[in-house]
KEKE-3310 file (N, C-alpha, C; in steps of 0.2 Angstrom, whole numbers, plus 5000, padded with zeros to 4 digits):
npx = (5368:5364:5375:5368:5358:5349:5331:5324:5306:5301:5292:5285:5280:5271:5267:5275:5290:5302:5298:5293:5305:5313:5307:5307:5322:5324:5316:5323:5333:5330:5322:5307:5291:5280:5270:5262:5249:5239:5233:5227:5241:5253:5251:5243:5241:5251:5265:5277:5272:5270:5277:5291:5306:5324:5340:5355:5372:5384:5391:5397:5404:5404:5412:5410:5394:5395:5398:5391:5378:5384:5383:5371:5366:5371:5363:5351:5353:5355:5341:5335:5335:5333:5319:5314:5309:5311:5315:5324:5327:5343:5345:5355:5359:5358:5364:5366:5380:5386:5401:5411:5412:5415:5428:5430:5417:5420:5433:5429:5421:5428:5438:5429:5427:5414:5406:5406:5402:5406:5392:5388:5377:5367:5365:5355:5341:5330:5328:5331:5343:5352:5360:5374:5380:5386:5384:5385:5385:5379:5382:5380:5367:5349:5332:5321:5306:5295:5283:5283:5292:5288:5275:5282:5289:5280:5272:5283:5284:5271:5272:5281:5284:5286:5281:5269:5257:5247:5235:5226:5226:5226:5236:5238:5244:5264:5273:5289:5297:5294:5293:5281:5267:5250:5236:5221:5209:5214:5221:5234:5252:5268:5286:5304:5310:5304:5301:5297:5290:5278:5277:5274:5268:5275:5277:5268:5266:5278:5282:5295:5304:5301:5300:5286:5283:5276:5273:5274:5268:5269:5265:5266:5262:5273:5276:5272:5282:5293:5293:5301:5314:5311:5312:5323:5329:5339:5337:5335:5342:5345:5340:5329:5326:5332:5340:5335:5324:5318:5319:5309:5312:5299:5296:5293:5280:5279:5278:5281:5287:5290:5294:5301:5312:5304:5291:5290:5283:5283:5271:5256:5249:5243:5233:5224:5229:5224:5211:5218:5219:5230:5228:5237:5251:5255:5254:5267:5277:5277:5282:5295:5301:5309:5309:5312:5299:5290:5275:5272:5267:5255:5248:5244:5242:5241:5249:5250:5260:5271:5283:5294:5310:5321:5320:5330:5342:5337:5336:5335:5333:5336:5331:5333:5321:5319:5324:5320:5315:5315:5313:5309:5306:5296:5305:5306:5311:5327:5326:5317:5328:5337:5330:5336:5346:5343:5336:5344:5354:5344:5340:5355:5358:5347:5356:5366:5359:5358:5368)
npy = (5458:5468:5478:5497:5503:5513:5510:5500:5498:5481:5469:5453:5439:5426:5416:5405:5394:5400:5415:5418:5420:5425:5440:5442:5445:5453:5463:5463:5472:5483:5488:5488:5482:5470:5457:5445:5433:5421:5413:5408:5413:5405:5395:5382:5373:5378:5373:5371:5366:5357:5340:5338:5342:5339:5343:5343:5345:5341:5337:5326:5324:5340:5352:5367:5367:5361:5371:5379:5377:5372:5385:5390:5380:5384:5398:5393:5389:5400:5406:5399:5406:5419:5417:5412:5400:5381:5371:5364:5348:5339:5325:5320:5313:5300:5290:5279:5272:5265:5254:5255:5271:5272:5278:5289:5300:5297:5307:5317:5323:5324:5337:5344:5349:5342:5333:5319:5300:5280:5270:5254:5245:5233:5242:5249:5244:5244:5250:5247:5242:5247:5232:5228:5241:5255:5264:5280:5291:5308:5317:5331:5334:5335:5336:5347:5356:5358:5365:5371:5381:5389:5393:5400:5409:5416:5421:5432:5440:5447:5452:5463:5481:5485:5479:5475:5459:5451:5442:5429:5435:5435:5435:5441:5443:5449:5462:5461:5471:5484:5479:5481:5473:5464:5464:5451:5456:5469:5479:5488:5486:5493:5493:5492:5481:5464:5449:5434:5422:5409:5397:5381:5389:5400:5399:5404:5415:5425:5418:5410:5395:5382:5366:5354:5345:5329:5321:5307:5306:5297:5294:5287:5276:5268:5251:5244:5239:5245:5258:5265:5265:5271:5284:5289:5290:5292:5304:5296:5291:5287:5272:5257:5243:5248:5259:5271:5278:5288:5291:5300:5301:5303:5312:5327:5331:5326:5313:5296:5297:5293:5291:5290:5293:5285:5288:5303:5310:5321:5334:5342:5353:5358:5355:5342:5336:5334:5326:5312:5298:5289:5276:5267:5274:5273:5260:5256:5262:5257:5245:5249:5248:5254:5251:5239:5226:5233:5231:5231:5242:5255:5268:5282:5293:5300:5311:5321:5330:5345:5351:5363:5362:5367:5370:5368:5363:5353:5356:5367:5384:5400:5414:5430:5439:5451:5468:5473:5461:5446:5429:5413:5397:5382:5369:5357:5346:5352:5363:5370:5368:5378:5389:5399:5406:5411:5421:5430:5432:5440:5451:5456:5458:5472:5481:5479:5488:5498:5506)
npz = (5580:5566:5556:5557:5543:5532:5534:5525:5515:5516:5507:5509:5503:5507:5520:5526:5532:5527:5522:5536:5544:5537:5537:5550:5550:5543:5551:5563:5558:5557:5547:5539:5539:5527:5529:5520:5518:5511:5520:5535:5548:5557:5542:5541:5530:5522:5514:5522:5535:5545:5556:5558:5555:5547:5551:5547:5543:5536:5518:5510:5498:5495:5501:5500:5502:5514:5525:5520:5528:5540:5544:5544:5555:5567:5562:5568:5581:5588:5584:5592:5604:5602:5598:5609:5612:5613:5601:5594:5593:5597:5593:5585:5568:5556:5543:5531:5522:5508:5511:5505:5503:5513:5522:5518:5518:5533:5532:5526:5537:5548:5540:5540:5553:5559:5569:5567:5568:5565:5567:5574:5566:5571:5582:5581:5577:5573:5561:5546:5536:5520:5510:5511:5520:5527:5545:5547:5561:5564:5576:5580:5572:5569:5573:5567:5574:5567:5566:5579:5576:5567:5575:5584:5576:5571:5581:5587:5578:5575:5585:5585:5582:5569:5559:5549:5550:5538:5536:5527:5515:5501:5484:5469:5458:5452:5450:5442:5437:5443:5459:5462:5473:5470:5477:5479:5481:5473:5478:5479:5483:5486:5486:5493:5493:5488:5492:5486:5493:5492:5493:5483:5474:5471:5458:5450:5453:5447:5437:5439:5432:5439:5448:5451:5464:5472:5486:5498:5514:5529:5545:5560:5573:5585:5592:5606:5614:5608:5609:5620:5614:5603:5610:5611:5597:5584:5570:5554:5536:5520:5519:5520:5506:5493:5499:5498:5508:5522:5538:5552:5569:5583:5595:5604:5603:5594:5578:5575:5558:5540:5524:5508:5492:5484:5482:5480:5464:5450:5448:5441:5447:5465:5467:5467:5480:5492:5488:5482:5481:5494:5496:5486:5486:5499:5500:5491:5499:5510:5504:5502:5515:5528:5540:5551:5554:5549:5548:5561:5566:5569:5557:5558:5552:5536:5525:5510:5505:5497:5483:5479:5464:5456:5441:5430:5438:5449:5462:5477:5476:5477:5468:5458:5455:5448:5446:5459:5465:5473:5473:5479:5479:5488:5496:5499:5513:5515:5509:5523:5532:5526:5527:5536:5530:5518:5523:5529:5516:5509:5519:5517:5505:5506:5512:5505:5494:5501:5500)
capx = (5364:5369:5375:5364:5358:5342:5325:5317:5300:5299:5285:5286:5275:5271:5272:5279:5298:5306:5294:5295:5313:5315:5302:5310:5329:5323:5313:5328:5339:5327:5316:5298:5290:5276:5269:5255:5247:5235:5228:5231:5246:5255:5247:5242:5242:5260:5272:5282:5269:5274:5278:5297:5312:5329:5345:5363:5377:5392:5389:5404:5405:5402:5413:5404:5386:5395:5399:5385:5375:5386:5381:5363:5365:5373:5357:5346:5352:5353:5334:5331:5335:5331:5310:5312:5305:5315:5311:5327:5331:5349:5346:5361:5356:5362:5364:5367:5385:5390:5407:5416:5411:5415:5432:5429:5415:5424:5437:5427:5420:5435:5441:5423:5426:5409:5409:5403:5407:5402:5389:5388:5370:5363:5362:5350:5339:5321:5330:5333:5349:5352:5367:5382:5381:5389:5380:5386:5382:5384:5380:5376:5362:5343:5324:5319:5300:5293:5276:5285:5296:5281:5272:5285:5291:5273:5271:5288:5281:5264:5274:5285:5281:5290:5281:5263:5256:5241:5234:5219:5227:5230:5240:5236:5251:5269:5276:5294:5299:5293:5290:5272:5263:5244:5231:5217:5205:5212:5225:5242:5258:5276:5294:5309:5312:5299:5301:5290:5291:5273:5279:5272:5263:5279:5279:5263:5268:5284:5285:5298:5303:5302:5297:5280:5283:5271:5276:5268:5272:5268:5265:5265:5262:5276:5272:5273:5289:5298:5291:5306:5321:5312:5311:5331:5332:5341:5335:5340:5343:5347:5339:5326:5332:5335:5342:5330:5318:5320:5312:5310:5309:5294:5298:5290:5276:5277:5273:5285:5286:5292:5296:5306:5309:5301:5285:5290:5282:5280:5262:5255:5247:5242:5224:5221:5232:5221:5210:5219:5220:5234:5232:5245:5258:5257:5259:5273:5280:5280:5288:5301:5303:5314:5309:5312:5293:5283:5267:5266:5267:5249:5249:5244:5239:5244:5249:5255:5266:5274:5290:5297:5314:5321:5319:5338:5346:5333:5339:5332:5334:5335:5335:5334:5319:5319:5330:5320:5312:5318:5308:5313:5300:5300:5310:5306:5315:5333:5321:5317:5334:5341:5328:5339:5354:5338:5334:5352:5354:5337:5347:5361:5353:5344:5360:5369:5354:5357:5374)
capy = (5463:5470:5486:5501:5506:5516:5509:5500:5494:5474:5464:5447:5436:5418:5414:5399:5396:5406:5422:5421:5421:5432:5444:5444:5446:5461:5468:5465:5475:5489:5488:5489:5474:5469:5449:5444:5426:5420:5409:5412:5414:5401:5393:5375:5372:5378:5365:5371:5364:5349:5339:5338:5341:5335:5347:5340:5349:5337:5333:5324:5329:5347:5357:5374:5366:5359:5378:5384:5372:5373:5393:5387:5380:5391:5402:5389:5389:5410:5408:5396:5411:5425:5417:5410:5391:5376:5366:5359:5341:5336:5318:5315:5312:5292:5289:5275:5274:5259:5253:5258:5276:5276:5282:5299:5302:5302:5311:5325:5325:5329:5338:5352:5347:5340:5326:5313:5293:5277:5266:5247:5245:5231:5246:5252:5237:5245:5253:5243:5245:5240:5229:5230:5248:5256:5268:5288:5298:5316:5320:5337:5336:5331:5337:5353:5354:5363:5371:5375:5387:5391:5398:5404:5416:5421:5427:5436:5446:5448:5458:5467:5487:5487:5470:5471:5454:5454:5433:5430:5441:5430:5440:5440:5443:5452:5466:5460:5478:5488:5477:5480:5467:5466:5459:5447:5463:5474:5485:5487:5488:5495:5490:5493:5474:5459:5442:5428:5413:5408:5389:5379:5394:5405:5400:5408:5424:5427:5414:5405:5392:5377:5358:5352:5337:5328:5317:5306:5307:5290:5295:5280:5273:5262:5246:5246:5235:5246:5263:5266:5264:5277:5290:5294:5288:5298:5302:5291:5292:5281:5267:5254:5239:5251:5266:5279:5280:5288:5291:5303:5299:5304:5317:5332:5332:5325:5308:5295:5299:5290:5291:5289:5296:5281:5289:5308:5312:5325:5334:5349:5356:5356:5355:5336:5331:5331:5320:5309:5290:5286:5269:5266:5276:5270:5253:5259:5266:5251:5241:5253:5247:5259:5250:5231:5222:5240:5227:5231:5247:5260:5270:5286:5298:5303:5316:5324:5337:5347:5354:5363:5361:5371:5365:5367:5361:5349:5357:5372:5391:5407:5419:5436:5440:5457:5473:5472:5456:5440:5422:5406:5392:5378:5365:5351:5348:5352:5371:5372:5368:5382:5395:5407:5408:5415:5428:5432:5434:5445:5457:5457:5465:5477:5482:5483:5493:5505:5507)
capz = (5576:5559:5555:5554:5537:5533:5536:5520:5514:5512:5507:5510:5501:5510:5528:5528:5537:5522:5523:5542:5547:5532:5539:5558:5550:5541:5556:5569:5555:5557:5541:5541:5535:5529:5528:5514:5517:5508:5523:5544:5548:5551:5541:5541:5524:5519:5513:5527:5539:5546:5562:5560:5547:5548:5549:5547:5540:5531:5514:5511:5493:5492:5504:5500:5504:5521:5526:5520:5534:5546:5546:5545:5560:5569:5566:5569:5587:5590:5581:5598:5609:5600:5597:5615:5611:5612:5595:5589:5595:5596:5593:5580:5561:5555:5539:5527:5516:5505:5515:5501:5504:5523:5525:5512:5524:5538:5531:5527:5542:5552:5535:5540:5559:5559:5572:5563:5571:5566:5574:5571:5563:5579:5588:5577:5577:5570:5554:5538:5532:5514:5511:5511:5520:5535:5547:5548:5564:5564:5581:5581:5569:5573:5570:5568:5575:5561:5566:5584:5573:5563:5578:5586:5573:5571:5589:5587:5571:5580:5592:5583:5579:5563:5556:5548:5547:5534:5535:5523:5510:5495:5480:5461:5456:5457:5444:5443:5436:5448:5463:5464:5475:5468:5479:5476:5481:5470:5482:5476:5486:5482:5491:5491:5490:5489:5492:5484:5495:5491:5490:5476:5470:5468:5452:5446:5454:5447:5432:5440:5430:5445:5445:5457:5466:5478:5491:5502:5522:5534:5550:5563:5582:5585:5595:5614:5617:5604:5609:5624:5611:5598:5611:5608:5590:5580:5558:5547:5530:5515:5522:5516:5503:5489:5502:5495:5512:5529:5543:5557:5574:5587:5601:5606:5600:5585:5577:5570:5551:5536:5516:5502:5486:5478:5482:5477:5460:5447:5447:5438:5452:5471:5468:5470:5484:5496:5487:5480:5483:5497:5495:5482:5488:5508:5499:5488:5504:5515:5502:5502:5521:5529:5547:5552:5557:5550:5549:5568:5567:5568:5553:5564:5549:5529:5523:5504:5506:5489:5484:5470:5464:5451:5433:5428:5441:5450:5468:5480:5472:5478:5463:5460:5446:5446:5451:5469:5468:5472:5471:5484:5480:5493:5494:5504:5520:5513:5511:5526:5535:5524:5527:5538:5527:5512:5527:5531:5509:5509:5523:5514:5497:5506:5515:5497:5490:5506:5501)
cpx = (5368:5370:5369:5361:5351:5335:5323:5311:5302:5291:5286:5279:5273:5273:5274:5287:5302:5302:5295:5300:5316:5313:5306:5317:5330:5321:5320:5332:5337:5324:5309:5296:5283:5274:5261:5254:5241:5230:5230:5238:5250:5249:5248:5243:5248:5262:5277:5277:5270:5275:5285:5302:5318:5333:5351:5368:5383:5389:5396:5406:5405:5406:5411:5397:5388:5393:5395:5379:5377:5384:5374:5362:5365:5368:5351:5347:5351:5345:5330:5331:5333:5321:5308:5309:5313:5309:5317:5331:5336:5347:5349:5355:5362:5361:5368:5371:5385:5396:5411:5418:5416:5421:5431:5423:5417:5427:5436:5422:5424:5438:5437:5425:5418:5411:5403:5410:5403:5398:5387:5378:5364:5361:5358:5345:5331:5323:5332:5338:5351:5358:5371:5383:5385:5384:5383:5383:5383:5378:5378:5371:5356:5339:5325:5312:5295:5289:5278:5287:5289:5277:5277:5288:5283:5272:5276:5285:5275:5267:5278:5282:5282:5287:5272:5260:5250:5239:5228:5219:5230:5234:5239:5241:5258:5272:5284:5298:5300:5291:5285:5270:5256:5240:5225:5211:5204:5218:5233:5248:5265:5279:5300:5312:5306:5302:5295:5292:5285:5274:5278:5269:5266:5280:5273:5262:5271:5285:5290:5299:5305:5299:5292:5283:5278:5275:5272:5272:5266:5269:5261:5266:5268:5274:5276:5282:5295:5299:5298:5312:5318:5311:5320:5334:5333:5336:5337:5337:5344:5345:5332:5331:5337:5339:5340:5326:5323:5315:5318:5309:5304:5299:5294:5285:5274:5278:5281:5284:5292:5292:5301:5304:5307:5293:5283:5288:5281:5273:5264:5254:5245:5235:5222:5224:5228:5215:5211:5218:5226:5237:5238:5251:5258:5259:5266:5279:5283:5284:5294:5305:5309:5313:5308:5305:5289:5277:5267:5267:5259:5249:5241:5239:5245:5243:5254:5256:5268:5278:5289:5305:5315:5324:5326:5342:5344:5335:5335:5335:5331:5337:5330:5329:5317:5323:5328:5315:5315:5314:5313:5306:5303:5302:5312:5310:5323:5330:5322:5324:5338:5339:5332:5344:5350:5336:5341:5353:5350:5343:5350:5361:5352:5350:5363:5367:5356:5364:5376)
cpy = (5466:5477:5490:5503:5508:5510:5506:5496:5487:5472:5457:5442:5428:5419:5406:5401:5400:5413:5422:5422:5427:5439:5447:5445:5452:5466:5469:5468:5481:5492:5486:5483:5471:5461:5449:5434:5423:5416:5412:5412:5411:5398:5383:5370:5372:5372:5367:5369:5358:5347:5341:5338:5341:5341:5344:5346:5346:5334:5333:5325:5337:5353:5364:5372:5364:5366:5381:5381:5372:5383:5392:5385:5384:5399:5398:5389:5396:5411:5405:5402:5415:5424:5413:5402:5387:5371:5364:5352:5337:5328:5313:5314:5306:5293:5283:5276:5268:5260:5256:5264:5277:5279:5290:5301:5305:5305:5319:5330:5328:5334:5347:5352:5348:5333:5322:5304:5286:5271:5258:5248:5239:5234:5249:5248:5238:5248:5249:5246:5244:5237:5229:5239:5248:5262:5275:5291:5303:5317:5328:5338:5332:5333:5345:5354:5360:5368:5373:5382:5391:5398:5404:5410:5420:5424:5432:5440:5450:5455:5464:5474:5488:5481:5474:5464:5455:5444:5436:5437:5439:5434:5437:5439:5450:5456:5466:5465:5482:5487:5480:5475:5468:5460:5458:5453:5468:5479:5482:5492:5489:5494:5492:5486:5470:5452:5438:5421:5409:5399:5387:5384:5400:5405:5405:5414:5427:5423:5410:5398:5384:5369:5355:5347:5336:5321:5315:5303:5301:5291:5289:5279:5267:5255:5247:5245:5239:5255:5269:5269:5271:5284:5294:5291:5295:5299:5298:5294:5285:5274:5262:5248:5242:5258:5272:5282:5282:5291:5297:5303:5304:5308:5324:5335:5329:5317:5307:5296:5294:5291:5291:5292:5293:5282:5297:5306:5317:5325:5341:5354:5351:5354:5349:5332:5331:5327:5313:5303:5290:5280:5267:5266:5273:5264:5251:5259:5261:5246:5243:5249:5249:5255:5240:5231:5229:5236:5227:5236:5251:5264:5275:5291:5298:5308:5317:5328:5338:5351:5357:5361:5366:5369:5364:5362:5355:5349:5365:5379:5396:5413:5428:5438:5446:5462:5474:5467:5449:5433:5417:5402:5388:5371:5360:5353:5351:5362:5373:5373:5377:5389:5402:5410:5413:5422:5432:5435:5441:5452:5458:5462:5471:5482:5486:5488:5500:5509:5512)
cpz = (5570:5559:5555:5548:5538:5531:5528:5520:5511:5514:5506:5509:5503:5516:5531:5531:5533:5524:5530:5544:5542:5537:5547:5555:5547:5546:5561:5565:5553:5549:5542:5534:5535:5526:5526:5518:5517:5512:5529:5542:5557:5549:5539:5534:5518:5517:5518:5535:5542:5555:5564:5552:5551:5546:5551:5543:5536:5523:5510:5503:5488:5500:5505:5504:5512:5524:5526:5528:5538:5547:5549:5552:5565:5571:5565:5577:5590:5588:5588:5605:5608:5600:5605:5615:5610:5604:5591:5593:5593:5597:5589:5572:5558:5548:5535:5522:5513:5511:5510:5503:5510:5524:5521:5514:5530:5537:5530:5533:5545:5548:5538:5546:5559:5564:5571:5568:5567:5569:5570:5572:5568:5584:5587:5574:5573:5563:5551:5534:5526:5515:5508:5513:5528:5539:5551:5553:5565:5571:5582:5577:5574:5570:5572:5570:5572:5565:5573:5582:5569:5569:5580:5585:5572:5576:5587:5583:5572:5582:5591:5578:5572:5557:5555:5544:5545:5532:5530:5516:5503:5488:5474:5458:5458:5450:5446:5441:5440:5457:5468:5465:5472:5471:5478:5475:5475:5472:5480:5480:5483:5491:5488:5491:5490:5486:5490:5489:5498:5492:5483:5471:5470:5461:5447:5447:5450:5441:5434:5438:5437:5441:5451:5457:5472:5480:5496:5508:5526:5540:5557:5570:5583:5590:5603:5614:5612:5607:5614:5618:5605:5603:5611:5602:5588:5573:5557:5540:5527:5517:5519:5511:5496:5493:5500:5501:5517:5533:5550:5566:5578:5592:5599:5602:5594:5583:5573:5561:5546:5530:5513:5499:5479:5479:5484:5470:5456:5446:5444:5442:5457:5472:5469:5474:5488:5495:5483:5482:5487:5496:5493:5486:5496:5504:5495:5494:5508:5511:5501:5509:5525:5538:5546:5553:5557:5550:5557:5572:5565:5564:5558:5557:5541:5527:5515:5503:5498:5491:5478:5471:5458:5446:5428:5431:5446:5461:5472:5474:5476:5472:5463:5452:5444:5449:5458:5470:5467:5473:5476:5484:5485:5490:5497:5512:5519:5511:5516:5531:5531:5524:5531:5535:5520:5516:5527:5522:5509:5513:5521:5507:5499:5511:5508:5493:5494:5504:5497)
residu = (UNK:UNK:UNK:UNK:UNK:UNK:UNK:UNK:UNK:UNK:UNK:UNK:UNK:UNK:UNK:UNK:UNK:UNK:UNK:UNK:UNK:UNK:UNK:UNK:UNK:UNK:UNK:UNK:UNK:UNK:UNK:UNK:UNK:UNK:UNK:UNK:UNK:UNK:UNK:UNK:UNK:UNK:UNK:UNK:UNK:UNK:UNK:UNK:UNK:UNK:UNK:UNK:UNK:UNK:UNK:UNK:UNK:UNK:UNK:UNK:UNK:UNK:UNK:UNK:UNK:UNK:UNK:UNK:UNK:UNK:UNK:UNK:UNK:UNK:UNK:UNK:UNK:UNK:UNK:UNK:UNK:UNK:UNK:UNK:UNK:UNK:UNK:UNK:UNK:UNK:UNK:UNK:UNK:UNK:UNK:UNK:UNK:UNK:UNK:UNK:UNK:UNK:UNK:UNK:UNK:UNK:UNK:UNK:UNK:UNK:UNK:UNK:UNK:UNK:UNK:UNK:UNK:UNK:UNK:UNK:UNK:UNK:UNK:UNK:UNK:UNK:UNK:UNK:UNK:UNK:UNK:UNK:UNK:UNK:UNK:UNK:UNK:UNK:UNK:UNK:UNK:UNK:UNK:UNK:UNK:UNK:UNK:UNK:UNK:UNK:UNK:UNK:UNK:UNK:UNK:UNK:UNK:UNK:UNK:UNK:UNK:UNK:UNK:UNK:UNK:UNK:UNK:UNK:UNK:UNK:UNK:UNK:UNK:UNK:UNK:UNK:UNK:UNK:UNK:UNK:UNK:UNK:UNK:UNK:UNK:UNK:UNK:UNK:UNK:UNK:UNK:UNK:UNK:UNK:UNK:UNK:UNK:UNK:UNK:UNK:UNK:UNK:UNK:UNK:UNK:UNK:UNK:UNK:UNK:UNK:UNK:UNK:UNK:UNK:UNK:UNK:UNK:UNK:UNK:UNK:UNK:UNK:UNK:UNK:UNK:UNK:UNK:UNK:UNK:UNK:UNK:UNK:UNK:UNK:UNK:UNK:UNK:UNK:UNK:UNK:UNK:UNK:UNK:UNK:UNK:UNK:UNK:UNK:UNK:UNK:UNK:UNK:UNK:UNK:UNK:UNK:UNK:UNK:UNK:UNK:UNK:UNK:UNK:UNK:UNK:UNK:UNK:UNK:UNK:UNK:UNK:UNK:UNK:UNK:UNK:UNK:UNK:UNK:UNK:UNK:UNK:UNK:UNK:UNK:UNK:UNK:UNK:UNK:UNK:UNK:UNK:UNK:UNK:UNK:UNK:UNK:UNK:UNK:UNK:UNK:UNK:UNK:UNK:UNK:UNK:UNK:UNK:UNK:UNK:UNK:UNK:UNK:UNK:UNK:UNK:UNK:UNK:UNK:UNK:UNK:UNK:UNK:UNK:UNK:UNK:UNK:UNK:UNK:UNK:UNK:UNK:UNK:UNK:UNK:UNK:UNK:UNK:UNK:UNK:UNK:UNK:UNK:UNK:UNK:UNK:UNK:UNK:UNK:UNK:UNK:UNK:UNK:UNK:UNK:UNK)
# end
């Protein structure tokens, strides 16, 4: 628990895994808090809704981003105790390097103390590894099971005296001067800080300059004889003949999943993804081919999820777009992994402000 400081008003715009963990790290810090979200709560619809997202920690080039990940974690597993659910499966995260790469991996593996080892790629016999690659495991990483967190921080917030959750409360806009929230109704709220983490649709709160992408997600039945070995497969990454795709395995509830980012796209808007045409892209997808013999796998369900990223930098963003409002569009899975470290920041503010 964090120090004491006095009591403020947050408004927390979006219930997706940013606004909720944000939401519960401002209540446990004894602020009153209040959650806008344009549909239930959680809700279905989110871009943080999902079966499963992937948390690892080593990025063997960027000693900052390890550290930051390695914290992430960290309150990824106190978020397991603290909301009372189990929903993160240690089943390792694999990844695909050229051989060239492979000792300056490990090296910075042992460099973060990240225990990372490598595994000969026959043992991995339903993943498609390009060629000439090696196969990275970092055993402490796994799946995160999204909507388990989802709910789970939603009951918590439910329950908590200091939390109004307000679903079916969609917001017109956000006066980044005076952090005025202004809703669809008509009713207008004041904070002493406010958070947009609206997803795709932070940008037209806040102006945010972001970039829409749509993505298409492959959700699959594996075949009988295979179904054993994927129930303790780990992630994969880089994987397929160009190492763009990867896939996530099946457990707890949740469905094998696959894509690459040869079937990410820039869009304008979210308005016709769920009518769009699939076809294509599934067949884009499977010639990505991220699994050995996918023609005898069940193609279970599709789904086109959306992300932003942010228009400069073409990476996640947390910024600060007014003297008490700050803006986190989403951010795919590499978003959601980072949400507690945007609540932990959030806290941290309202801490400084107190000061």
């Amino acid at each position: 628990m964090r120090a004491a400081v006095p009591s403020r008003r947050v408004i927390v715009v979006g219930a997706g895994v940013t606004g909720l963990l944000t939401a519960v790290e401002c209540a446990r810090s004894g602020h009153r808090v209040t959650l806008l979200e344009r549909g239930p709560v959680p809700n279905p619809e989110s871009s943080s809704s999902d079966h499963h997202r992937v948390i690892r920690t080593l990025s063997a080039d960027d000693a900052d981003a390890t550290g930051r990940m390695i914290a992430a974690h960290r309150r990824w597993l106190a978020l397991e105790t603290l909301l009372g659910v189990s929903f993160y499966r240690r089943v390792g995260v694999v990844t695909a390097v050229p051989r060239e790469r492979l000792a300056r991996v490990c090296a910075a593996g042992a460099a973060a103390r990240v225990p990372v080892r490598t595994v000969d790629p026959e043992r991995l016999p339903h993943l498609r590894w390009p060629t000439g690659s090696a196969a990275v495991l970092e055993a402490d990483g796994g799946v995160l099971l999204a909507d388990r967190v989802l709910r789970a921080a939603a009951r918590w917030l439910a329950a908590h005296p200091a939390v109004t959750v307000r679903p079916y409360s969609p917001v017109a806009g956000v006066d980044v001067d005076s952090a005025h929230v202004l809703l669809s109704g008509g009713e207008k709220l004041g904070a002493d800080l406010v958070l947009v983490a609206a997803g795709p649709w932070t940008r037209d709160l806040v102006g945010h300059p972001v970039v829409l992408h749509r993505q298409t997600m492959v959700y699959l039945r594996p075949p009988a004889d295979a179904a054993r070995w994927w129930g303790t497969a780990p992630a994969a990454g880089g994987l397929g003949a160009d190492g763009r795709a990867w896939v996530m395995p099946p457990g707890g509830g949740a469905l094998l999943k696959i894509s690459s980012d040869t079937v990410s796209r820039e869009v304008s808007s979210t308005a016709d993804g769920a009518a769009q045409d699939h076809a294509p892209w599934v067949a884009r997808l499977f010639e990505a081919a991220p699994l050995s013999g996918l023609e005898r796998y069940a193609v279970a369900a599709v789904k086109e999820c959306h992300y932003a990223t942010a228009a400069d930098t073409g990476g996640a963003v947390l910024a600060r777009v007014g003297p008490a409002v700050w803006s986190r569009p989403a951010c795919g899975g590499s978003g959601f992994s980072q949400a507690p470290l945007v609540a932990g920041r959030i806290v941290d503010a309202l801490m400084k402000g107190a000061a």
